[in-house]
Structures are given as C-alpha cells and as structure tokens.
BAVO-681527 format. One line per field, with one value per residue (C-alpha): residue number from 1; residue in one letter; x, y, z. Coordinates in pm, whole numbers, plus 50000, padded with zeros to 5 digits. Layout:
BEGIN
pos	(NUM, ...)
code	(A, ...)
px	(X, ...)
py	(Y, ...)
pz	(Z, ...)
***
This chain:
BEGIN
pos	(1, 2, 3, 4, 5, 6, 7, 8, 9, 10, 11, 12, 13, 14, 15, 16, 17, 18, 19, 20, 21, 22, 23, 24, 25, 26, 27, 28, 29, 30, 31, 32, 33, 34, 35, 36, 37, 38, 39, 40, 41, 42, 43, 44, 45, 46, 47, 48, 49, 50, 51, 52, 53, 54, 55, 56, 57, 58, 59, 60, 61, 62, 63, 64, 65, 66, 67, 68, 69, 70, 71, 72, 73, 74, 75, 76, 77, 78, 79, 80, 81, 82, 83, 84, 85, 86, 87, 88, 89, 90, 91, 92, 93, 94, 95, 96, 97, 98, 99, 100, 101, 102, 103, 104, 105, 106, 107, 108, 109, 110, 111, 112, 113, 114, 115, 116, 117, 118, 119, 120, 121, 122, 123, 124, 125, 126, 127, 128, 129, 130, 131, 132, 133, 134, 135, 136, 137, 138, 139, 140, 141, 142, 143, 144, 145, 146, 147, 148, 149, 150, 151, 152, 153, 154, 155, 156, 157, 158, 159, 160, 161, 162, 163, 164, 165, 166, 167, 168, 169, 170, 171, 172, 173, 174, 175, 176, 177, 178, 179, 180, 181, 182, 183, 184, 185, 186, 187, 188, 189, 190, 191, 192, 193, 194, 195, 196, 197, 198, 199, 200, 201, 202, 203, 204, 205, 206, 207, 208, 209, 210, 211, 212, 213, 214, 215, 216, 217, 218, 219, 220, 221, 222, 223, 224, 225, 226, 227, 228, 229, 230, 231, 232, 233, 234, 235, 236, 237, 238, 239, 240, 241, 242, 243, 244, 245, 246, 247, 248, 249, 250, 251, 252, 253, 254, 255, 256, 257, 258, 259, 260, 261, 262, 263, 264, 265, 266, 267, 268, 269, 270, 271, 272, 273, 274, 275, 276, 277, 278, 279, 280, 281, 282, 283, 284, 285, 286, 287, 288, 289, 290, 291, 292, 293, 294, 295, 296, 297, 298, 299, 300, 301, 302, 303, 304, 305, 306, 307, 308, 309, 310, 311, 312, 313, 314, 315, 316, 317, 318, 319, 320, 321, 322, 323, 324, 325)
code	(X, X, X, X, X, X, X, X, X, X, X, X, X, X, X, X, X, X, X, X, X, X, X, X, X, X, X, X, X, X, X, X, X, X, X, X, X, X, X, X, X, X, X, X, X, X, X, X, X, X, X, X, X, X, X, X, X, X, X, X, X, X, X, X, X, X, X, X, X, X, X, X, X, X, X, X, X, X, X, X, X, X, X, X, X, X, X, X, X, X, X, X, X, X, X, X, X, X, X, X, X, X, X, X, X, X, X, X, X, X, X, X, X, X, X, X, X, X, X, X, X, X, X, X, X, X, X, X, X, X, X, X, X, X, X, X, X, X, X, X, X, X, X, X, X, X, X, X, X, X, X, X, X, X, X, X, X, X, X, X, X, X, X, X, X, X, X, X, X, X, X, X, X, X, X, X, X, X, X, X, X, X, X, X, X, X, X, X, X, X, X, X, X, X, X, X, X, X, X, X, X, X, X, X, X, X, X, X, X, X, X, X, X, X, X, X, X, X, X, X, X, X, X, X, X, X, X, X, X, X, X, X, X, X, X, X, X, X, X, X, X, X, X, X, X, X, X, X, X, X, X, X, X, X, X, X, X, X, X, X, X, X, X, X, X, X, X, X, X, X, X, X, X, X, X, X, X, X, X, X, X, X, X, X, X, X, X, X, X, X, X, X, X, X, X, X, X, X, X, X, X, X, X, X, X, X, X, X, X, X, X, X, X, X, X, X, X, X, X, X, X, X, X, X, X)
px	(81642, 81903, 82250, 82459, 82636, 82628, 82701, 82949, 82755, 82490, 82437, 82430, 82083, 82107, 81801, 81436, 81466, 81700, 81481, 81190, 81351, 81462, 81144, 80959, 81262, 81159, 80847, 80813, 81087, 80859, 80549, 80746, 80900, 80622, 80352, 79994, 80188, 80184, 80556, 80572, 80820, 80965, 80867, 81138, 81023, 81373, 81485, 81494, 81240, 81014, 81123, 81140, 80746, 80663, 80818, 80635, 80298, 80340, 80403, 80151, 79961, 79772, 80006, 80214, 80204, 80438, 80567, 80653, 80821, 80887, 81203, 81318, 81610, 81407, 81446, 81189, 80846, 80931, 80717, 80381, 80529, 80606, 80198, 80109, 80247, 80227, 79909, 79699, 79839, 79945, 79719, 79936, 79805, 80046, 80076, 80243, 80416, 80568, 80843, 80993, 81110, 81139, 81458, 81582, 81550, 81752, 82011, 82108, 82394, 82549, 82850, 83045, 82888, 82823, 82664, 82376, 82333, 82284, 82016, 81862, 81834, 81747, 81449, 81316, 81322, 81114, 80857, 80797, 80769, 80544, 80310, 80346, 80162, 79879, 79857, 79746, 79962, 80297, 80548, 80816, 81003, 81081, 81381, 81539, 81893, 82098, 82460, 82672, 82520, 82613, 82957, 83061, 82935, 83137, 83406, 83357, 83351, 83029, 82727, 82430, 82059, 81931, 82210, 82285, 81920, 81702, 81759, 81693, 81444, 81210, 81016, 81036, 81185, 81388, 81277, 81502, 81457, 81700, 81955, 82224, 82172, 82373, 82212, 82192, 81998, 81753, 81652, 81632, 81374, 81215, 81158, 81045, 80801, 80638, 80715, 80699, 81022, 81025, 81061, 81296, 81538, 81497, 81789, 81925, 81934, 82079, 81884, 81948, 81883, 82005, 82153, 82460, 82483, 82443, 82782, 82869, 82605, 82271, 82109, 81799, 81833, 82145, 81929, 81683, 81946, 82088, 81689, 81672, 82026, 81930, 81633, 81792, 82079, 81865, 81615, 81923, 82132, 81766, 81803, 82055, 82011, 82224, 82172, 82457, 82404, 82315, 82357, 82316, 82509, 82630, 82665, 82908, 82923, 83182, 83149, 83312, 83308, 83113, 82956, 82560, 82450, 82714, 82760, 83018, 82850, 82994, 82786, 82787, 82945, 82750, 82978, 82771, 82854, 82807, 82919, 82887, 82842, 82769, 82743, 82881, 83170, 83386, 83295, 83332, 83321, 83098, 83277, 82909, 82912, 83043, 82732, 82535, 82751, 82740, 82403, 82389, 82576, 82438, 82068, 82217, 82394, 82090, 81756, 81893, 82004, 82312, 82483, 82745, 83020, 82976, 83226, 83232, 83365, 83540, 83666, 83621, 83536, 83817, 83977, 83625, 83324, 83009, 82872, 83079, 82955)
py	(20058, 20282, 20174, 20258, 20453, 20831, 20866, 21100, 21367, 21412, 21749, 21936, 21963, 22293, 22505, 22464, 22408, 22033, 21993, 21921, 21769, 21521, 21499, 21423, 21157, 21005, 20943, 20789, 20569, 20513, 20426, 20196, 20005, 19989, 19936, 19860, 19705, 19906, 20018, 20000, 20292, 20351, 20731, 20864, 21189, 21295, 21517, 21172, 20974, 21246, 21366, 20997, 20996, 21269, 21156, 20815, 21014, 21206, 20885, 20657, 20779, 20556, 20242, 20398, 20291, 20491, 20320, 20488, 20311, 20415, 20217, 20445, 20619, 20922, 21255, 21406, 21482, 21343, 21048, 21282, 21552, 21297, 21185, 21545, 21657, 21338, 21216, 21513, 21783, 21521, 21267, 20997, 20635, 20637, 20303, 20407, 20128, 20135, 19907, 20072, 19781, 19551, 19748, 19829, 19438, 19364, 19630, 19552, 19516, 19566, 19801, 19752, 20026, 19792, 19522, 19800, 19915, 19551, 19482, 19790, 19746, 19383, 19499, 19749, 19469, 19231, 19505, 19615, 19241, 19188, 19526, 19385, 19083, 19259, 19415, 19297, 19348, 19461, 19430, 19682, 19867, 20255, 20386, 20746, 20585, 20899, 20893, 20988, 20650, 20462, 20569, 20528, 20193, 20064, 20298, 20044, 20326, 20251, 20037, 20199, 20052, 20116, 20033, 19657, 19553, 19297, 18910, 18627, 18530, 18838, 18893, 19280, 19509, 19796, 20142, 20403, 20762, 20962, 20726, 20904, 21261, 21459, 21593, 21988, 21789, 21633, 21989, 22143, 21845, 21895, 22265, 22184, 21915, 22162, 22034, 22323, 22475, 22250, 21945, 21969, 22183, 21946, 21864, 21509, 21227, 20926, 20600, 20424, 20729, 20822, 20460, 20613, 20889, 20707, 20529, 20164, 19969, 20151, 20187, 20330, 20594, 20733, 20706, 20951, 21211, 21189, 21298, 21534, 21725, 21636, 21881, 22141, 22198, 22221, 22491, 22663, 22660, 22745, 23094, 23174, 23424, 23163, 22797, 22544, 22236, 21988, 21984, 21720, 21578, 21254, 21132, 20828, 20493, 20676, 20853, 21188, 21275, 21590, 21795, 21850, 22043, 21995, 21622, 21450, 21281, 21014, 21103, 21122, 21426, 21531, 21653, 21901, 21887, 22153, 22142, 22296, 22049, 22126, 21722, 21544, 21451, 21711, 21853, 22141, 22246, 22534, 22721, 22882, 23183, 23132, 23260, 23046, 22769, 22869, 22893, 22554, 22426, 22545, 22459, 22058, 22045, 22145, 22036, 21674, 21443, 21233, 21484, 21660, 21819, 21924, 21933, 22062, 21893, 22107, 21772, 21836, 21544, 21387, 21292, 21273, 21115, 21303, 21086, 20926, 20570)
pz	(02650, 02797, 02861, 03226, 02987, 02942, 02559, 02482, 02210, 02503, 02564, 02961, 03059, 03163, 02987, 03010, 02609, 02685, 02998, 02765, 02514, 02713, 02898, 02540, 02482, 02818, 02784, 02411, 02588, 02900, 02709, 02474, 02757, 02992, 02750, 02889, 03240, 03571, 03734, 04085, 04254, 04544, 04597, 04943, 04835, 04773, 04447, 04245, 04296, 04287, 03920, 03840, 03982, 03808, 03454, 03477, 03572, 03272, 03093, 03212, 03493, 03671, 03576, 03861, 04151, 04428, 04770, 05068, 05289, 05617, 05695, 06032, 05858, 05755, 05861, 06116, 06006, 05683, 05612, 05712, 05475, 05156, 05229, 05224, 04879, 04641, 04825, 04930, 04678, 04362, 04396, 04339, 04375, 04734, 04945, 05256, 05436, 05852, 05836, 06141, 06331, 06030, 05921, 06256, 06427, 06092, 06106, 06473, 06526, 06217, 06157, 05842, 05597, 05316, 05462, 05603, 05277, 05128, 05379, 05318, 05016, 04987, 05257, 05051, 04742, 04998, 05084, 04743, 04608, 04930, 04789, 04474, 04528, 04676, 04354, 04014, 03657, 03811, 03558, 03660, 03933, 03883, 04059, 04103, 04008, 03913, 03665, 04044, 04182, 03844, 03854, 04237, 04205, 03918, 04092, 04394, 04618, 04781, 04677, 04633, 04692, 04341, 04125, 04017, 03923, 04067, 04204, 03911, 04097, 04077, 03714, 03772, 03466, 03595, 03494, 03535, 03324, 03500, 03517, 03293, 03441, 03722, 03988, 03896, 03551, 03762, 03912, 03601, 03463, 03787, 03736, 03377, 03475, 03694, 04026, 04346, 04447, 04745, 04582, 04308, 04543, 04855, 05060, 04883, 05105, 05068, 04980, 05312, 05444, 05818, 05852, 05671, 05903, 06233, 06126, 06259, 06433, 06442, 06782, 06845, 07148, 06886, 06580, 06714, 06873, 06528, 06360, 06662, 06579, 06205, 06256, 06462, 06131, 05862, 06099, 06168, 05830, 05647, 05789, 05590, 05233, 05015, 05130, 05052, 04810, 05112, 05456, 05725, 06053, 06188, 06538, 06547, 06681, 06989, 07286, 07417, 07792, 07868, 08125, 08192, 08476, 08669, 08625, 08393, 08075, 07827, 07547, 07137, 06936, 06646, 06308, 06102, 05757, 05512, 05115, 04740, 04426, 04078, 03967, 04319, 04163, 04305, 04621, 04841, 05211, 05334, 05579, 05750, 05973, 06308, 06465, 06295, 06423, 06822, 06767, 06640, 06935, 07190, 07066, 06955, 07354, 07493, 07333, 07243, 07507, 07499, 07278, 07456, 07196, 06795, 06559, 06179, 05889, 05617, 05416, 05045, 04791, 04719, 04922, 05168, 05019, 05067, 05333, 05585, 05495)
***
C-alpha cells in the first residue's frame, strides 16, 4: 500500500507516456488491494473524485460503487449535472443521496472554519456508512485525496475532509490512487483515462464545498445568494479566450450598507476571486479585465438579492490561502 509520502525519484506526471504508466501502476495496485471486495466512493463530480472513479472503474468495475451526496454546499445545477455524466453518459452504479437539511440543521450555527469542516466530514462518513449497510460486501472507501490536501494537513494549515482516515470503529479500508499527485497530474491522468474535456478541466471545488465560501456561520438565505453570485462568475469569467486555474466568490458572515431603488440596504458584499496554480502550492492572482468585472457587478447587484457591493481579491498564496476558510 502507498505511503502519505511522495518518494523522492518519482517522476512529474506531465506526458501521456507517465500518465499511463502510472495508470497501469494503479491499477495492479487497485486490484491487489481491493481484491474480490466492492469500494464504496464518494463521487462530488469534481476533477478528483472523478479520475479517482474512473481509475477504480478501470480497475474493478462493478465493485464500485459511487455516492453522490447532495449535502447543500454545491454549486448550482450541479448535483443534476454530476447525475447526467457518470449516470446517464458513464453508467456508473450512482446512488444519489439529498442530505440537504441533514448538513445544514447540523452546520447551524457554527462559525469557526474547522469545526464545519469536521462535521462535514464526519456527515459524509455517517451517510456513506448508512449506504453502506444497505449494501452487501463493502470492504472499502475510495477517496479523491490529492498530495496538496496531504501536505496542508500535516502543515496544520487547514483540515481537510478526506485526509486522516476513518474512526476505529468503522471496518472500511481507505483507497486512495491519486493520493501522491498534484493537481496539474490529476488532469493529465484524466486526459489519459479518456475522460471529456469537461471533467478533467472542471473548476476544483473544495470538499466541503460552498460551506468554506459562505465563511462563519452558514445561513441559508446567504448560502443561496452565495450559489446565485457563484453562478453569475463562472457565466461571466467563462467568456473569456484564456480561463484562469479556478475561480469562485465568497459572501461573508458581515454586512455593508447599500442602496436599492432608492432605499438604503444593509446587505452582504460578495469578493470574487480569481487565481493561476501550477501544483496549489504557490499561488497567483488574476487581475481580469475591468469590463469583465463591471459587468460582473452590475449583473451580481442586480439579479441576486441581499447583495449590495463586490469586491476582488488579488491576495496571492502565501501569504493568502486559496480559500478563505
């Protein structure tokens, strides 16, 4: 099994030729791990669990079984789009769960970044040892856990759902094939496993998804003005020849007076933030087009409610982490 190690002789993934060489290294590793059992995953639909999906498909197909789990946090029209490709197009053995107001009634209230991410994540433990239950000969959990989450954990700069392992008390085996590659590796084993453009070069997102970018206690009304201007940047910044590495906003836990037809407002800001990575580790602002950024204002102000000012962030990683929990 692998270590949380990177070892030092191994090679950049950065050609089709290492792609599949380490794809071939995966799988013997795969099958001689996983055996006859059946690996449950959690399958966001993001870059990494989707190349982790895809890996353990070409492994040991049917043994997978893939969990979507609609915890709240996701982006708009995202849980009918993750349905759409791996059930419709891949025909992966999907379970889709709504655990909406599971996660949310547990979240409220809660403001200190790490403690949301600890009850996100033990949540998403609880569903998928819930699912697993209903199931018969599940041995192991898959996870998307990438080299970037490995090191900012032992770093203690943030904790991240899908690094640490599983409670004592839980007989799953963790099985992680990606787990020592950066993220520009992950898109080039993508591309080489054959997944569409518009997977393996999908905005990331972070495990507890939007709950890190509606900072301090999550509310409900703000969590959805957050989707809506969510949706309205990525539209807007997709129009653009050269996209950056991600993109995204947050609207914080304050409020900003304002003006709306002709009434004062105490309302949310929204912070677009727009950056360049080759491996995460180092990061750095994207200074976009100042049209493009009036027209983003002026579209956030208007077509979502309780939003009345936007702001940019040009803070490069360090001394800024990528998110701002």
């Amino acid at each position: 099994m692998q270590t949380d190690v990177r070892p030092a002789e191994m090679p950049r993934i950065n050609t089709p030729e290492l792609a599949l060489q380490y794809i071939d290294e995966q799988i013997a590793a795969i099958r001689e791990q996983v055996g006859g059992g059946k690996v449950l995953l959690a399958l966001s639909g993001g870059v990494d669990s989707s190349v982790c999906a895809a890996l353990l498909i070409r492994a040991i197909g049917k043994q997978l079984v893939c969990v979507h789990v609609n915890h709240g946090l996701l982006r708009k029209g995202e849980p009918e789009q993750v349905i759409e490709v791996f059930r419709n197009q891949m025909d992966a053995n999907l379970i889709y769960v709504d655990a909406v107001d599971r996660f949310l009634d547990k979240l409220a209230g809660v403001s200190d970044p790490e403690q949301k991410r600890k009850i996100i994540g033990s949540e998403f433990i609880d569903v998928f040892v819930e699912e697993a239950e209903k199931l018969e000969g599940i041995r192991f959990l898959g996870q998307g856990t990438i080299y970037p989450d490995i090191l900012e954990s032992v770093a203690g700069i943030k904790a991240h759902h899908n690094v640490g392992g599983l409670p004592e008390r839980l007989n799953f085996e963790l099985v992680e094939p990606v787990k020592l590659l950066y993220k520009d590796e992950v898109r080039v084993v993508g591309k080489a496993l054959g997944l569409p453009d518009s997977m393996v070069y999908r905005q990331p997102f972070p495990g507890p998804g939007l709950g890190v970018r509606c900072t301090g206690a999550i509310t409900r009304d703000r969590l959805e003005a957050l989707r809506e201007a969510d949706a309205i940047v990525r539209e807007e910044i997709e129009t653009l020849p050269e996209l950056p590495w991600q993109y995204f906003c947050v609207v914080p836990d304050f409020k900003t007076t304002g003006i709306r037809d002709g009434k004062r407002t105490f309302d949310w800001p929204c912070i677009i933030r727009a950056i360049s990575t080759v491996d995460v580790v180092e990061v750095n602002a994207v200074h976009l087009p100042y049209e493009l950024i009036d027209r983003m204002v002026k579209r956030i102000t208007s077509e979502v409610p309780h939003i009345s000012r936007v702001l940019v962030d040009f803070t490069p990683k360090p001394p800024a982490t990528v998110e701002w929990e």
